[in-house]
N, C-alpha and C positions, 0 to 999 in steps of 0.2 A: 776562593780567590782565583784558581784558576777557569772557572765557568766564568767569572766577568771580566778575564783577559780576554777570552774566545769572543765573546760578545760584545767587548768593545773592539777585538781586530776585525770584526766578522762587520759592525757598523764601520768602522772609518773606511775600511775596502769598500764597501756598500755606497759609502759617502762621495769615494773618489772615482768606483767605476761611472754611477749616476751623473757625477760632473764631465766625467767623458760622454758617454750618451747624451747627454744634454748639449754638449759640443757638437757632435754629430748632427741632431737634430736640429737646431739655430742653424750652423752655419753652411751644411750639407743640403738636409732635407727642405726647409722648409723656402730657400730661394732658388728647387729645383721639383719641383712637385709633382715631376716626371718620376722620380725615384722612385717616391711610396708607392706608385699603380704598378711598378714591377717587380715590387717586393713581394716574397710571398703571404697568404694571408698569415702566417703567426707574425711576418715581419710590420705588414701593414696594423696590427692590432698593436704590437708593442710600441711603435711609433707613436701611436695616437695617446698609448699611456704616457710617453715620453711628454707629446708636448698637450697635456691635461694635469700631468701631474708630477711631473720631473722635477722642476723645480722647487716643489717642496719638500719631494722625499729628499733631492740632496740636504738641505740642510736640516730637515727633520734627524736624516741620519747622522751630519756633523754635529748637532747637538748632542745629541744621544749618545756619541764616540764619545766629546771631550768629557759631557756630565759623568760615563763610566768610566774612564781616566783619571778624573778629578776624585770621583769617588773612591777610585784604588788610591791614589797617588795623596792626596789630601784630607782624605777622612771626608765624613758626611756632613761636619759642622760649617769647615771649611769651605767645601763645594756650593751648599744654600747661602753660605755666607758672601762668596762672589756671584751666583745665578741669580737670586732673586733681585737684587740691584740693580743687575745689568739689563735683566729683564725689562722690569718697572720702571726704570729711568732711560732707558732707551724708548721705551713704546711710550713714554710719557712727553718725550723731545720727539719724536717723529707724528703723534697723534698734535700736540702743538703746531707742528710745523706744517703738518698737512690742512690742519687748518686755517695757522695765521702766516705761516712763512717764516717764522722763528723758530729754533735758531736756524735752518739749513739753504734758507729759500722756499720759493713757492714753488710747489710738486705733488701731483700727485699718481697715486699709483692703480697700475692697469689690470686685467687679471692673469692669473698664472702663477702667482704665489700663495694661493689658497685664500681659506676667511678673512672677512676683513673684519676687524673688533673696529667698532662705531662704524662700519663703511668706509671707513678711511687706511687704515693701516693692519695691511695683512699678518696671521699671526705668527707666520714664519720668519718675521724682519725681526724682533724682537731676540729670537733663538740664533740667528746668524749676528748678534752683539753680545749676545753670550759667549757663542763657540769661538769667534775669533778671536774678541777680545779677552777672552781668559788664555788663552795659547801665547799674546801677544804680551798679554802683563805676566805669567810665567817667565818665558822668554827675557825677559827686561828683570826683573827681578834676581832669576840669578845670575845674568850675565852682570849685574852690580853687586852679587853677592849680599844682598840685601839681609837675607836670618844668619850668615856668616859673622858678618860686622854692619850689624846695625845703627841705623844715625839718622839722623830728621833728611840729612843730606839724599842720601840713598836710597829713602822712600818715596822722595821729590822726585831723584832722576827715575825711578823705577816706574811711575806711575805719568811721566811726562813720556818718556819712551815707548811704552806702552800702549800711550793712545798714538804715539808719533806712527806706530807700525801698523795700528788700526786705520786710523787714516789715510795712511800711504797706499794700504789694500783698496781703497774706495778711490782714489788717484786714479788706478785703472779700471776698476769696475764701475762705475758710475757711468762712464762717454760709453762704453759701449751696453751696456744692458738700458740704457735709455734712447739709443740711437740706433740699436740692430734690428734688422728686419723683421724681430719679433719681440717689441719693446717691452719691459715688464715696468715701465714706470715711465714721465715725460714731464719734462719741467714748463712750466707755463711763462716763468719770466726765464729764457735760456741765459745762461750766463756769459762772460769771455773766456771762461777755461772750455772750450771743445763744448760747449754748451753746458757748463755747470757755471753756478755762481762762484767768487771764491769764498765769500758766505758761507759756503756749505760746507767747507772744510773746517771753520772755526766753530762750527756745529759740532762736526765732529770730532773735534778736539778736545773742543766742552764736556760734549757728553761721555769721552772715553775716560776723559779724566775724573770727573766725576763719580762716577761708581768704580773705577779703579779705588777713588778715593775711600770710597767707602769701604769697598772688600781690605783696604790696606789698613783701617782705622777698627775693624772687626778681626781683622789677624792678629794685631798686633802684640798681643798676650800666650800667642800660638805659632810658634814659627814655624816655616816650612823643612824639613830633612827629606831633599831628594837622594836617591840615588842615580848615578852618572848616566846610564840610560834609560831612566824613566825623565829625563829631557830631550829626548828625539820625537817623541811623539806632538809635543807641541811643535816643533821646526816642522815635519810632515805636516800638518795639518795645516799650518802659514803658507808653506809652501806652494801647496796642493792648491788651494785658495785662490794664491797668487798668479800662481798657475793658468786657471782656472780666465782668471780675471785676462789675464796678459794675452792668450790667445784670441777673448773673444776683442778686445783694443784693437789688437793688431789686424784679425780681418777686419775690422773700421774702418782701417788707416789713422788709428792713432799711439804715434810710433812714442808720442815727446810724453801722455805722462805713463809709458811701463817706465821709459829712463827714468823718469822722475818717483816712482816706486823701485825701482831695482836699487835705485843712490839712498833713498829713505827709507824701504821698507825693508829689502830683503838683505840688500848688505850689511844694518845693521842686525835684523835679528839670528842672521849664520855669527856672526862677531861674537855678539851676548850669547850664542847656543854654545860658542866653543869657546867662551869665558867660564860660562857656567860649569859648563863640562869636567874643566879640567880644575876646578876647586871642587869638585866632587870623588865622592868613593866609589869604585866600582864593586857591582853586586856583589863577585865572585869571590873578590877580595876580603869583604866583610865578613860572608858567607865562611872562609874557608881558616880566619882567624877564629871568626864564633867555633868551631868543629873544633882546631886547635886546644883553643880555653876547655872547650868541655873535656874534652881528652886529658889535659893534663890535671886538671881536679879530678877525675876518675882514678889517674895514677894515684895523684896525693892519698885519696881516699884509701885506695888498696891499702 
């Protein structure tokens, strides 16, 4: 257990330095290309890995974080139980969509986020619907206290909130990763949102809700027992994201949708972390009543 703590802290660090470097390189290096000629050469080399292959390692390595996360935190059943839907039904709405414009709009994507599976949809996009949206339906889940007190009700709001936060992330990351001086995707019919459609949101809606749907109709026999801080790690990881997204918006100049994720995304998933939170047990606690009990059956025994 504790080699695939190391290993998932060692990927989400990995995950969150590479989305700084990646920041660097977009919004620094590549609309001043005076830099790289006076970097020295191990900087000029790193650079060029930056923008050849940055972008995939980030989310190669936020997969990789949350999948060992999931698998400490959730068991092995549980974790395939949410990844492979999210997968499959994600790459299965974007490979659609990239071809017919359903559900998202008409879009398509440029290079820089690795292989494209059919030529159309790179195989990194699939794995950032994984990562976020398992963090996002965590999140939502316990913050309704969902395996606490269970109800048709609070599988509904858990899995509606969930895509709400998934989508909210895409709010800001969409205007600027299709609009910044080094586009990784370009929409052919521009929309009125900062040039997305608003189509593409109800895309996204769909699809988050849908294999939430699924991962929640496969739990259902299996509930989840967090402890109080193995829910930090999904808020990090939203965050970081969001982060991530909201700086590259803002050198844009698109100030109106972080507002519009900061009001839908992140205000509520802090709300739901420290809902969650505080209807849970902390480790140390549990920890130090189990030591208790054993002790005092050792008495008894004497």
């Amino acid at each position: 257990m504790r080699q695939l703590v190391i290993a998932e802290r060692v990927c989400l660090i990995g995950h969150i330095v590479s989305m700084v470097f990646g920041l660097v390189g977009i919004l620094l290096v590549v609309p001043n290309a005076q830099i790289i000629l006076n970097l020295s050469e191990v900087g000029q080399t790193a650079m060029q890995w930056s923008m050849a292959g940055g972008g995939v390692a980030y989310m190669i390595l936020g997969a990789t974080a949350v999948f060992l996360y999931a698998l400490r935190t959730l068991g092995l059943g549980r974790t395939l139980a949410f990844m492979l839907p999210s997968v499959f039904i994600s790459l299965s709405s974007e490979l659609l969509g990239t071809s017919t414009g359903f559900p998202f709009g008409h879009y398509s994507y440029l290079s820089g986020l690795g292989y494209k599976i059919a030529g159309l949809v790179p195989f990194t996009i699939p794995l950032s619907w994984f990562y976020v949206g398992c963090v996002a339906y965590l999140l939502a889940r316990a913050g309704l206290k969902v395996d606490n007190k269970p109800s048709l009700l609070r599988h509904m709001g858990a899995i509606a909130l969930g895509a709400l936060l998934l989508t909210s992330w895409d709010f800001v990351l969409d205007p600027a990763m299709s609009q910044t001086s080094l586009p990784f995707w370009y929409w052919q019919k521009p929309g009125a949102f900062f040039g997305m459609p608003y189509q593409n949101f109800v895309g996204w809606m769909g699809t988050g809700s849908v294999f939430m749907t699924v991962a929640a109709l496969l739990w259902k026999n299996n509930p989840i027992k967090f402890e109080r801080s193995q829910l930090n790690i999904p808020l990090v990881v939203y965050l970081s994201n969001f982060g991530f997204a909201t700086v590259m918006s803002l050198a844009a100049g698109f100030s109106i949708p972080v507002l519009l994720g900061l009001l839908l995304g992140v205000t509520p998933a802090v709300v739901l972390w420290l809902q969650g939170s505080a209807s849970l047990a902390p480790v140390t606690v549990e920890s130090a009543t189990n030591e208790i009990s054993v002790a005092s059956v050792k008495v008894a025994v004497k």
